[in-house]
C-alpha positions as CSV (number, residue, x, y, z in Angstrom):
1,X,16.4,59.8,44.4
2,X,14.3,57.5,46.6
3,X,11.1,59.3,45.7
4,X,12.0,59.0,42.2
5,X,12.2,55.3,42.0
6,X,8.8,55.1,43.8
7,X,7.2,57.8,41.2
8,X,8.4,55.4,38.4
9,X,7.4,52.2,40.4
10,X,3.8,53.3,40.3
11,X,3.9,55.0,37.0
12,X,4.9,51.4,35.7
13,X,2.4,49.6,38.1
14,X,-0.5,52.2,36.6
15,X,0.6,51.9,32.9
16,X,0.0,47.5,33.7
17,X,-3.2,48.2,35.2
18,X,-4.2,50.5,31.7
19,X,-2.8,48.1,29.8
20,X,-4.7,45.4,31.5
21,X,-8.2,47.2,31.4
22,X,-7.6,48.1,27.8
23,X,-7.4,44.5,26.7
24,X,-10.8,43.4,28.4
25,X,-12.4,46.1,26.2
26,X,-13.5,48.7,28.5
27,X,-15.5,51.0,26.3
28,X,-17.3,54.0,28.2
29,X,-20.2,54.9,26.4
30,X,-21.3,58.7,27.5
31,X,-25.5,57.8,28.1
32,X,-24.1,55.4,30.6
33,X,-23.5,58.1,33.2
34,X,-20.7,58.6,35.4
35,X,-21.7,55.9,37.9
36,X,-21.6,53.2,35.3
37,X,-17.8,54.2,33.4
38,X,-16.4,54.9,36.1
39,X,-17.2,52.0,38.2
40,X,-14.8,49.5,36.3
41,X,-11.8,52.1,36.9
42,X,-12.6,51.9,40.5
43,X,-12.8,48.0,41.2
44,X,-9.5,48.0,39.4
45,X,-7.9,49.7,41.8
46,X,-7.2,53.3,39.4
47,X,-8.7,55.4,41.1
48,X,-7.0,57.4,43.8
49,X,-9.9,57.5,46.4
50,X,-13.4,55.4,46.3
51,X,-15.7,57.8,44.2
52,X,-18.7,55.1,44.9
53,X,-19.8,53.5,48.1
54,X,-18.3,50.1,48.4
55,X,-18.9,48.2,51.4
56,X,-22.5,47.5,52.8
57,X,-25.6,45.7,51.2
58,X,-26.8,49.4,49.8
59,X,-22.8,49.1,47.4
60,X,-22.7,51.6,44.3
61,X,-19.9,50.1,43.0
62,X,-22.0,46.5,42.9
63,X,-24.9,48.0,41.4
64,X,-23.0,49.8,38.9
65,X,-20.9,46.7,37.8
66,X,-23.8,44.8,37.5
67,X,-26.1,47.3,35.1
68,X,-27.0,46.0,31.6
């Protein structure tokens, strides 16, 4: 029953968090490449492991965030 509760607890926490990105307008546009749509979904915390590096002057996830 415990294991239940916490499946539910982040089902809920991850249907906020979609809810959340969906209202700032997150609109993946396929020329963008991977690097670029994805890197929203990670600093948001939806993504079960880091897909781009994140720590370090050399970060993916800060040069992706930041491309026009």
């Amino acid at each position: 029953m415990k294991e239940i509760r916490l499946q539910l607890q982040e089902i809920e926490t991850f249907a906020k968090k979609t809810d959340e990105f969906i209202a700032e307008c997150y609109d993946p546009k396929l020329d963008d490449g991977v690097g670029k749509n994805i890197a929203p979904l990670q600093a948001k915390g939806m993504l079960r492991a880091e897909v781009l590096k994140s720590a370090g002057k050399n970060s993916q996830l800060q040069k992706y965030l930041n491309a026009d």
